[in-house]
N, C-alpha and C positions, 0 to 999 in steps of 0.2 A: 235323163238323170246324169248329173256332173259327179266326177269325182276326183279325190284332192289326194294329196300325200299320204302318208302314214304319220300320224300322231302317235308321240308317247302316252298319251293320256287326252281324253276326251269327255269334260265335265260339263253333264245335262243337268241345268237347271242353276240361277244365278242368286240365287239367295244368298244369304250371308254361311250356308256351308258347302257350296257349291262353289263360292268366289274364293270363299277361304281356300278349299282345297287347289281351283288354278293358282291361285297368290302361291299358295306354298311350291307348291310343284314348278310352277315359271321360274321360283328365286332358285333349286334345286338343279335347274340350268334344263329342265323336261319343255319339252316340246307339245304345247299344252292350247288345246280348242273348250274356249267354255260357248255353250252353247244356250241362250235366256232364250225364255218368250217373256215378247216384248208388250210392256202396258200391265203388269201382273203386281198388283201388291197384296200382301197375307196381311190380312186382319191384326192386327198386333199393340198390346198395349204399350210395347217401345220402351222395357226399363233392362236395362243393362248393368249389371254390379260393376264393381268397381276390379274385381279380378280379370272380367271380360276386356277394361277398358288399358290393364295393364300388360296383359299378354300378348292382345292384340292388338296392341299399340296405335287404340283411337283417338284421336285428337280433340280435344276440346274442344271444338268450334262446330262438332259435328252433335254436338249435347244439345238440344232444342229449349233445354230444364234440367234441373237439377232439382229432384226429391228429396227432399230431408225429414218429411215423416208421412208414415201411411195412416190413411181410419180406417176401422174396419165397423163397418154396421149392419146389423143383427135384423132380424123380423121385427123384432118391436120399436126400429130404429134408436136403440141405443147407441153407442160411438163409444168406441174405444180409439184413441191414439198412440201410435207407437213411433215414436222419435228415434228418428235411425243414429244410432249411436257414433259419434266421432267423422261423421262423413256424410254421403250423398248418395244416392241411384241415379244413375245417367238414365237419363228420356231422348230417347230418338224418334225422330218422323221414319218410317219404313222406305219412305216412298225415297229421302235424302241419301239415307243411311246405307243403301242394299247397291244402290247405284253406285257410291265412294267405293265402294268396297268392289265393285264388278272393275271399275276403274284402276283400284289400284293392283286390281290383277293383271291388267292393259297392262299397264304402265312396268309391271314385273315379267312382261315379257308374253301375256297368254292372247291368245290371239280370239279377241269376240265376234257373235258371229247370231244374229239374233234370227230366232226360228221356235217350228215344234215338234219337238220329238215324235219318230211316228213309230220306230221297230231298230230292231238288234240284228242285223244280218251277219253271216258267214262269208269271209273272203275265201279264196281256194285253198290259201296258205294256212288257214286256222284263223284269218287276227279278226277281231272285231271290227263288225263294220256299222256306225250309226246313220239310222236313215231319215231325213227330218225334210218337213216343208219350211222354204223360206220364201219372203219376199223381198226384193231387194227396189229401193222406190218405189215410184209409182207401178212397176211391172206385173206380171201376174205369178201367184205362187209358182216355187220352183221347187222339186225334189233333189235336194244332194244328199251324199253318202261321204262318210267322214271315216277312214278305217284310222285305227288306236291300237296299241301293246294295250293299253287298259282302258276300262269305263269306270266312270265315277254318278252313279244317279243319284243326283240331287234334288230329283223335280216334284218334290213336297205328298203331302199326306198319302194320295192318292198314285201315287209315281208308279208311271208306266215304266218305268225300268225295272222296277221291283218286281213288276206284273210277267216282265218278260221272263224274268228270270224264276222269279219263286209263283207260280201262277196260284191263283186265292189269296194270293198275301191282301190283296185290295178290298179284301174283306174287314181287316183290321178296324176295331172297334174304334169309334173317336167319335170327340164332343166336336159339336160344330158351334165355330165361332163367326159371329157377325160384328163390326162395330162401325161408328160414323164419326170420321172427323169433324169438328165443326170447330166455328172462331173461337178462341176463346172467353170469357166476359172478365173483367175488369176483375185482378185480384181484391176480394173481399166481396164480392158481389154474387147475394143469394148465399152466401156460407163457400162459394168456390173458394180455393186457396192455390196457388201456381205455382206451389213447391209441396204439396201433396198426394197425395193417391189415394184413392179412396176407392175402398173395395167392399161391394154391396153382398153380403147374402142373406138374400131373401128369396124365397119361393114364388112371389110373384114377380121375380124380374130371371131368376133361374131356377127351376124347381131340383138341381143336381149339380150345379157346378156355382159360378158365382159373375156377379156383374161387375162394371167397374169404372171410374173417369181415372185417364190420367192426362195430367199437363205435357204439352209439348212446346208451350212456350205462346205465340202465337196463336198456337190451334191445343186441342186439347180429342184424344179419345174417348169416346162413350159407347161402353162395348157390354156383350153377353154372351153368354157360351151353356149349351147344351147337349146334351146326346139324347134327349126323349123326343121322339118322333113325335110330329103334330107340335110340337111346339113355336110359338112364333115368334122367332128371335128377333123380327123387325118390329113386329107387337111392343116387346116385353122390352126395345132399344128407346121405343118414343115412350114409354110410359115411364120408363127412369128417366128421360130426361125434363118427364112433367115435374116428377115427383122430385128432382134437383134445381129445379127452376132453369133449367136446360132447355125449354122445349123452343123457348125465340130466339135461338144463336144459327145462329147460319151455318146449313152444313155444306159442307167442303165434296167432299164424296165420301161411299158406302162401300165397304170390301167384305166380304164373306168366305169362309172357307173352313175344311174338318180338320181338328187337331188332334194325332194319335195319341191313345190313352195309353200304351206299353211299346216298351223297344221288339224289333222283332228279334227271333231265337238265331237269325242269322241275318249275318250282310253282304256276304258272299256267296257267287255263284262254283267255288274253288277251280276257277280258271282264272278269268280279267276283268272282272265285274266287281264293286263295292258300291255299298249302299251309304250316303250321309244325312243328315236332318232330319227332315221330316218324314225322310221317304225309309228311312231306317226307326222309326219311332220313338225319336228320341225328345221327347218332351214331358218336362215333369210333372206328373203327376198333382192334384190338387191347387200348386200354382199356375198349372200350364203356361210355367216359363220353357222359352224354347230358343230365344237367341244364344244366349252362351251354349247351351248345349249343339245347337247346332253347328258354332264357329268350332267347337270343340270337335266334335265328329269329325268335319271336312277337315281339320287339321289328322287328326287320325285318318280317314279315307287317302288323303295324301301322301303322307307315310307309309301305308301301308301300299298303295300305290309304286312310291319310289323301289318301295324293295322290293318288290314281284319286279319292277324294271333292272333292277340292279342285278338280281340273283336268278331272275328265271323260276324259283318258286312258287307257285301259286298258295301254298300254305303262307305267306307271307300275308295277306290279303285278310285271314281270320285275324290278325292279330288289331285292326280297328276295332271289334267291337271287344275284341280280349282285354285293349286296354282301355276302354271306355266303360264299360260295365266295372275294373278292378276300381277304377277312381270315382266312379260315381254308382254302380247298382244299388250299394247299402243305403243310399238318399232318396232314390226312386220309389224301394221298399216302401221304408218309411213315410214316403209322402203318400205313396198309392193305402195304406193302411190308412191314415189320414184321412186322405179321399173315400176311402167304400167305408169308414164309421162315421165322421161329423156331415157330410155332405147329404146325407138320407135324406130329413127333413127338415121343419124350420124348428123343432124343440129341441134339436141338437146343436143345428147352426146356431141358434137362441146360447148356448151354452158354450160352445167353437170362441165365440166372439167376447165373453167372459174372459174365457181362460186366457184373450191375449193380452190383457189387463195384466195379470202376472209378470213382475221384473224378470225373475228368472225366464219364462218362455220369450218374452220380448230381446233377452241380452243373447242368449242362444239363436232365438231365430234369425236376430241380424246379422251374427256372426257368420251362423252357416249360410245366409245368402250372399251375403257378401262376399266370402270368400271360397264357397261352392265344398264345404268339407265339414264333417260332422266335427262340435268341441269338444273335445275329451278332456280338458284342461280342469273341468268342474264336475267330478263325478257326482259329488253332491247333489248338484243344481240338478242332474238330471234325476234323480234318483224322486226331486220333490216334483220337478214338472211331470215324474209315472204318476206318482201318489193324486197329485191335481187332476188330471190327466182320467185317471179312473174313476175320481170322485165326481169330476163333471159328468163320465161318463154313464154312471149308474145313480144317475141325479140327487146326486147327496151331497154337495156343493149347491148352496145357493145362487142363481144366477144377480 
């Protein structure tokens, strides 16, 4: 077993809140190891608001597409179209997208270092010591140990950092998601459209969550997500793409992986441990968006990072999900409510997909995704989307 310097900081897992967090912490002048495994991409439909792309200062070239309106389609295949007000959803490839971002961590100074996390060790001193396998070329697996002031685990749903630390967290409930990329077909071809999204709920392609195509330019995502055991997300991926005239495009490759359905009650071990992304369960509920949430976290984990390095206090560390929950809990809420009443079955989703026909919920819901914050601007508008909202819900609205 080798072993290296002392690290300020030591971030497992290279996602987009795990890069976030080296980026941050490298520009903070921290002495910073991210640590990927390599070859790994998260199933992901690739759409990023436009908040994400201002904060995080993405560059346009990294946009694969541009969205300018979503369908959403019902069991009975009705269509509803929602025209994204004044603007666009950025569509990224995972595969482009996660590496820019590992890179521009390099580049801020974090030193990469591709491997798999295997365990949390203790040095004599107290500090954290991470113990991982790597291969370096052609050679044969090597064990090193990376000792750090702080850990940052970023290494998705299932994160074995979290395991170490909070043991059963890896029980955490989550829909599991499968999707295939494939070519795209010729805008207008078969009803595709390459500045679209189209978001499928129907029971026979999700009996609990929801399907979906979206454009990446090029290539295009055709995905599905579920949490009921026995169900066959590769089943239920070919037969939407019968049923979209999908089924003769060429697929690219196939990623699978579980999406946590709530954040956890903690992200800290209150020593030198923080949790960000996935492995903190930070994904929204009923859209199970989880890029901005995720850059967002690693930017909190960061933070919260620097100032346990700065100050020596480990209460320093709670304050990522302190202020990650203050900015976004009350959205979570809401969208997990969302989720456990339209999502049951298809005479609800039947009804879900009406109601996005409504101005008022279509003007609200682009707002708040786009710019990741409830509007308060129009108490009215909400007071009618309850009223609608109820009446869909005790089937007294006609769909």
């Amino acid at each position: 077993m080798t072993a290296s310097a002392i690290y300020d900081a030591v971030v497992v897992g290279g996602g987009p809140a795990g890069a976030t967090a080296a980026h941050d912490l490298a520009l903070r002048g921290r002495s910073v190891l991210l640590l990927d495994k390599a070859g790994r991409i998260k199933p992901c439909g690739g759409a990023i608001p436009p908040r994400l792309i201002r904060d995080f200062a993405i560059p346009d070239h990294l946009l694969a597409a541009k969205a300018r309106a979503a369908r959403m389609i019902a069991p009975s295949a009705k269509q509803v179209d929602m025209p994204v007000e004044g603007g666009f959803v950025g569509m990224v490839d995972r595969e482009v997208f996660d590496e820019w971002l590992r890179e521009r961590a390099r580049n801020a100074g974090a030193e990469r270092v591709q491997g798999q996390f295997e365990r949390l060790e203790r040095d004599d001193d107290g500090v954290s010591a991470v113990v991982c396998t790597v291969r370096e070329g052609d050679g044969p697996p090597t064990t090193r140990r990376f000792s750090a002031r702080a850990v940052i685990g970023a290494d998705g749903a299932r994160s074995r950092v979290a395991a170490s630390i909070f043991p059963g967290e890896d029980k955490t409930p989550c829909v599991f998601a499968y999707h295939e990329i494939i070519r795209s077909p010729a805008h207008g071809q078969g009803g595709f459209d390459s500045a679209r999204c189209d978001v499928v709920y129907d029971g026979r392609f999700s009996p609990d969550f929801y399907a979906w195509v979206f454009p990446h330019g090029d290539c295009s995502s055709v995905g599905v997500g579920s949490a009921r055991k026995g169900f066959s997300l590769r089943g239920a991926a070919a037969a939407l793409r019968r049923e979209l005239g999908l089924g003769g495009c060429e697929t690219i490759r196939t990623e699978g992986a579980p999406i946590p359905l709530r954040p956890l009650k903690r992200w800290d071990n209150g020593r030198d441990v923080v949790l960000a992304g996935d492995a903190a369960g930070v994904v929204a509920p009923a859209s199970g968006e989880g890029i901005y949430y995720a850059m967002v976290g690693g930017r909190e984990a960061a933070c919260a990072a620097d100032a346990l390095l700065a100050t020596g206090k480990a209460q320093a560390l709670a304050g990522a999900r302190r202020r990650f929950m203050k900015a976004h809990g009350q959205v979570f809420f809401i969208l997990g409510i969302m989720q456990h009443f339209w999502y049951r079955n298809d005479k609800r989703r039947e009804r879900f997909v009406a109601m996005c026909a409504d101005p008022d919920v279509q003007h609200l819901t682009w707002q708040a995704y786009m710019n990741k914050e409830l509007v308060k601007a129009k108490p009215g508008a909400h007071m009618r989307i309850f009223m609608k909202d109820m009446g869909h819900l005790l089937g007294m609205t006609p769909t």
